[in-house]
KETI-206184 format. One record per residue (C-alpha): residue in three letters; x, y, z. Coordinates in steps of 0.02 Angstrom, whole numbers, plus 32768, in hexadecimal, padded with zeros to 4 digits. Layout:
N
ALAXYZ
...
END
This chain:
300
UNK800080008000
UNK805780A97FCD
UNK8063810E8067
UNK7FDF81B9806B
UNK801D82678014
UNK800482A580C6
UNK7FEB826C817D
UNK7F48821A8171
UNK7F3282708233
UNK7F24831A81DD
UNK7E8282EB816F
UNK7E2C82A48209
UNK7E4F8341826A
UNK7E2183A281E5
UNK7D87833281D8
UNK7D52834F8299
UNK7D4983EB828B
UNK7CDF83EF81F0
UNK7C5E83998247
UNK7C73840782EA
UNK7C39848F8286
UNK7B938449825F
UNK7B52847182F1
UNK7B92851C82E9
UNK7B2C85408230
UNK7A9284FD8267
UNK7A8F857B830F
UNK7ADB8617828F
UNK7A4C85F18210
UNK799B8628823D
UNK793385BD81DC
UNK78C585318225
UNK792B848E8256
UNK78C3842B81CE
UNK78FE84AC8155
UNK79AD84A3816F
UNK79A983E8817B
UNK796983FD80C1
UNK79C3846C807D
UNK7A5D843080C4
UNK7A228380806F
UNK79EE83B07FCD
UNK7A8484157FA6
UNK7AED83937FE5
UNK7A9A83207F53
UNK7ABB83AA7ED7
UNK7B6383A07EE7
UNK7B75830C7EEB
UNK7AF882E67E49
UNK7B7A82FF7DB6
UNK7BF682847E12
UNK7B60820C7E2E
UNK7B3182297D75
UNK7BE181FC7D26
UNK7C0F81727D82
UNK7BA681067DDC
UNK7AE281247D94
UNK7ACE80727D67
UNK7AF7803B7E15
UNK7A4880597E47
UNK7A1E7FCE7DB9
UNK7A8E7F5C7E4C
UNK79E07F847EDE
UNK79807F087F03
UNK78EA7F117F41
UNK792D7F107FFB
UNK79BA7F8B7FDD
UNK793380087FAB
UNK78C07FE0803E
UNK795F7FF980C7
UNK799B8083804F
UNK790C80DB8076
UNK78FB80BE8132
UNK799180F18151
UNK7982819E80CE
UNK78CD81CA814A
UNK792F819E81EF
UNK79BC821181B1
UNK7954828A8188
UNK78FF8288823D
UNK79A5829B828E
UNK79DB83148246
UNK79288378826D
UNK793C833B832E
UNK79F58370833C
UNK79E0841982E7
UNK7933843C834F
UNK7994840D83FF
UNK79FC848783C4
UNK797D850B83CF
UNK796584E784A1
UNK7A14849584F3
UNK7AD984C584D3
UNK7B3A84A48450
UNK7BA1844684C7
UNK7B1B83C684FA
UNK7ACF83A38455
UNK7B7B836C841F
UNK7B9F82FC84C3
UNK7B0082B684AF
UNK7AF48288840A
UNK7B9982378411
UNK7B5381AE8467
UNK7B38817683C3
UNK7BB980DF83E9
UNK7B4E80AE846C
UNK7A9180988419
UNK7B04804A838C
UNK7B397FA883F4
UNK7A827FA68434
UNK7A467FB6838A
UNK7AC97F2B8369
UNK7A937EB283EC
UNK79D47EAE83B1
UNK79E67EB08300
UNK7A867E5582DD
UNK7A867DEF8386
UNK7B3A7E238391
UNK7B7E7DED8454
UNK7B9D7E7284E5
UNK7C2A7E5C8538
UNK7C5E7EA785EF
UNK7C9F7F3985C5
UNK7C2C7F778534
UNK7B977F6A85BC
UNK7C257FCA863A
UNK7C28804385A8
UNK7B8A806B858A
UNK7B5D8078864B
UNK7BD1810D8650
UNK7BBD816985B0
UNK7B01815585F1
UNK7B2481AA869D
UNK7B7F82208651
UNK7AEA826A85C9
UNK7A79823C8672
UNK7AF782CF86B9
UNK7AF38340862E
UNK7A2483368633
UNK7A0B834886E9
UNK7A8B83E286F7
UNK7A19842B8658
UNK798F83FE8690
UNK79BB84648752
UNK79F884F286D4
UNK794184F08662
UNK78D1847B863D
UNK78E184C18578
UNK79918480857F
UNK795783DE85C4
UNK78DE83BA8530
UNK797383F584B5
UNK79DC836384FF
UNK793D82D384F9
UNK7947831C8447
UNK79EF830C841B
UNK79F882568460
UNK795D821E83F0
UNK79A082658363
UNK7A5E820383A3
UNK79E6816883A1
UNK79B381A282EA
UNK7A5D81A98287
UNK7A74810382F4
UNK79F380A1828B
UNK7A0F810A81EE
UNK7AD280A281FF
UNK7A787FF1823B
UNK7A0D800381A0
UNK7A96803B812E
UNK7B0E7FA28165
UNK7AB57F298105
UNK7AB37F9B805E
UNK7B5D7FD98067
UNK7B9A7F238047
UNK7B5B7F347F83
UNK7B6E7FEA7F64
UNK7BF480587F60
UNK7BEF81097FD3
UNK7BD081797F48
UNK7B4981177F1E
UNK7AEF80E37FB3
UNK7B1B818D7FF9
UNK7ACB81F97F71
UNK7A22815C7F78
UNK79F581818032
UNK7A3582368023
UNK79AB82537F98
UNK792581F2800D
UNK794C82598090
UNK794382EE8034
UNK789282C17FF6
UNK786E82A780A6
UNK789D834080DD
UNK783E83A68058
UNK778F83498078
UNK77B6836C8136
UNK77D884378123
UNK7737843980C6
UNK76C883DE8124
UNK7705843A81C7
UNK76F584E18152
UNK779F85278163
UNK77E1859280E3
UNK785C856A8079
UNK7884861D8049
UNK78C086A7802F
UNK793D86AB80B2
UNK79D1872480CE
UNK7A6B870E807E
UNK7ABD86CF8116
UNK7A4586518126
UNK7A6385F78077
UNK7B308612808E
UNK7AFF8585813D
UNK7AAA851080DC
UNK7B2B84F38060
UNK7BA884F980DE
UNK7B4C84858122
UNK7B4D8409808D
UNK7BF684378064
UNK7C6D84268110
UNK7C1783AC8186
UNK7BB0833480FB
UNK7C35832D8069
UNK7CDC836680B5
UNK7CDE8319814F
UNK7C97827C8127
UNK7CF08260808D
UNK7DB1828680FD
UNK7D7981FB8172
UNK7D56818080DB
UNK7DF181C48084
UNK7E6D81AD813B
UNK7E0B80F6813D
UNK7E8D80BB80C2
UNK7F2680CC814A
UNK7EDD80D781DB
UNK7E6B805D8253
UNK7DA9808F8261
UNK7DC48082830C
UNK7E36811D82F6
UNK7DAB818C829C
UNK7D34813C8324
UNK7D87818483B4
UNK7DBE82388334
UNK7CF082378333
UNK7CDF825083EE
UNK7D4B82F083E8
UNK7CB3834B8393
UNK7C7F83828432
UNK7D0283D1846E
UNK7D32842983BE
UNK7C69847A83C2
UNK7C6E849F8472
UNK7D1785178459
UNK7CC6854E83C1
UNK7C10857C840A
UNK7C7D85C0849E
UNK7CC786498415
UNK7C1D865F8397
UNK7BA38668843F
UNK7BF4867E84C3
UNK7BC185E98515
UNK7C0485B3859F
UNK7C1384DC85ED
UNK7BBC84C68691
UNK7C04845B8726
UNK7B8383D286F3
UNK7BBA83E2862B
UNK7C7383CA8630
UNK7C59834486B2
UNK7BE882D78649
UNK7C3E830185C4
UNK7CD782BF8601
UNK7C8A8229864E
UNK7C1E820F8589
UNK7CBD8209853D
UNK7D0E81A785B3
UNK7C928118859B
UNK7C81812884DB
UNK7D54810A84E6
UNK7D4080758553
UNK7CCD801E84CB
UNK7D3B80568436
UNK7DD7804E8475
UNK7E317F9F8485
UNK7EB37FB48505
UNK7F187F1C84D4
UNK7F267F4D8419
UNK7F20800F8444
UNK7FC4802283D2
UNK7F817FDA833F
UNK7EE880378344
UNK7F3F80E18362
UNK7FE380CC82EE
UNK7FBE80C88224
UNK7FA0801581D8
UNK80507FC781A7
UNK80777FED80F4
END
């Protein structure tokens, strides 16, 4: 394998912080949460169309009548995620919508358990205890603060749950389909989605302000197709487990970052369960007895 043009380290870096920002767009932009979910979707597919178009059209030939079905449940959970996350956004921190959906780890061995019967072992049920008292932390310090910031956090954690089955329903696809592919598929359901949803809850989808439209395709661009496509790229030469524990960073890159656009500030109760969230979600990815394999680039 020919070693990378660069430290594969830097992408992923890069690639954290991409998707740190999201958060921050969605609070700049003043548009409904549905609406930015869309528009942040649908221009995502735009770019991505005359790639799509080129090279891998008759790829969709390849669905069967299952890949469309999953393909589809996992575009509308997507799509509900995304509405959740952005909404909770709207009552609690920056800070604890991050933590909190970061649990996504967690529901994902759940998920695992029921649907693929996939065995827990000690310390993945050690793991989730603690990542769990840690978000139960985060809650019940919001919840003290305002009961607003409480409901952001239940909302943040069902749309974490979300983006969980979105992945268990994409596992099965992703077998037979190449990313572009499968990625622009379930991108385009959940775009649809998100359309039918802004109109039957009778949001506008325009005109908005300038600023507004700059968000959503910063949006599309920097946390959907940059930052995603460095961690596929870094996958190459470097363990997932290594872009698994880069993931759980995000946090702590939008917290400094809401910190400096809103001047918001961590509570007591935040930086403690965050601490302890992160803590837990490192237990369950991180193998201690092959911890320098999974955090040194494969051999080439």
């Amino acid at each position: 394998m020919e070693r990378p043009a660069i430290h594969p380290y830097i992408p992923i870096i890069i690639g954290v912080l991409s998707v740190a920002l999201s958060a921050i767009f969605v609070k700049l932009a003043t548009a409904d949460a549905g609406v930015i979910a869309f528009y942040r979707m649908l221009f995502s597919v735009i770019i991505m169309l005359p790639i799509f178009l080129y090279k891998y059209k008759k790829e969709v030939l390849l669905l069967s009548k299952r890949d469309w079905i999953f393909s589809a449940i996992a575009g509308v959970f997507l799509a509900f995620h995304f509405i959740l996350w952005f909404e909770s956004l709207n009552y609690t921190s920056v800070a604890s919508s991050t933590v909190l959906v970061t649990l996504q780890p967690i529901f994902a061995f759940i998920g695992t358990y029921f649907f693929f019967k996939e065995k827990l072992s000690f310390k993945t049920l050690l793991s989730a205890a603690i990542a769990i008292a840690g978000s139960v932390i985060i809650s019940w310090g919001d919840f003290k603060l305002s009961g607003t910031a409480f409901y952001g956090d239940m909302l943040a954690l069902a749309g974490c749950a979300l983006i969980t089955t979105y992945l268990l329903f994409g596992q099965d696809v992703r077998k037979r389909l190449t990313l572009i592919t499968y990625t622009f598929v379930v991108y385009s359901i959940s775009t649809i989605t998100l359309f039918f949803y802004v109109l039957l809850k009778g949001e506008s989808f325009g005109p908005y302000p300038g600023a507004d439209w700059f968000w959503f395709i910063l949006l599309a661009l920097i946390p959907n197709l940059l930052g995603h496509t460095l961690f596929n790229w870094a996958l190459k030469w470097v363990s997932t487990n290594v872009i698994s524990i880069a993931i759980l960073f995000e946090p702590v890159g939008a917290a400094i970052l809401a910190f400096y656009v809103f001047h918001e500030t961590l509570s007591a109760s935040q930086i403690t369960g965050g601490i302890i969230v992160i803590a837990g979600i490192l237990l369950f990815v991180v193998d201690m007895n092959k911890l320098k394999d999974k955090l040194f680039l494969k051999k080439t």
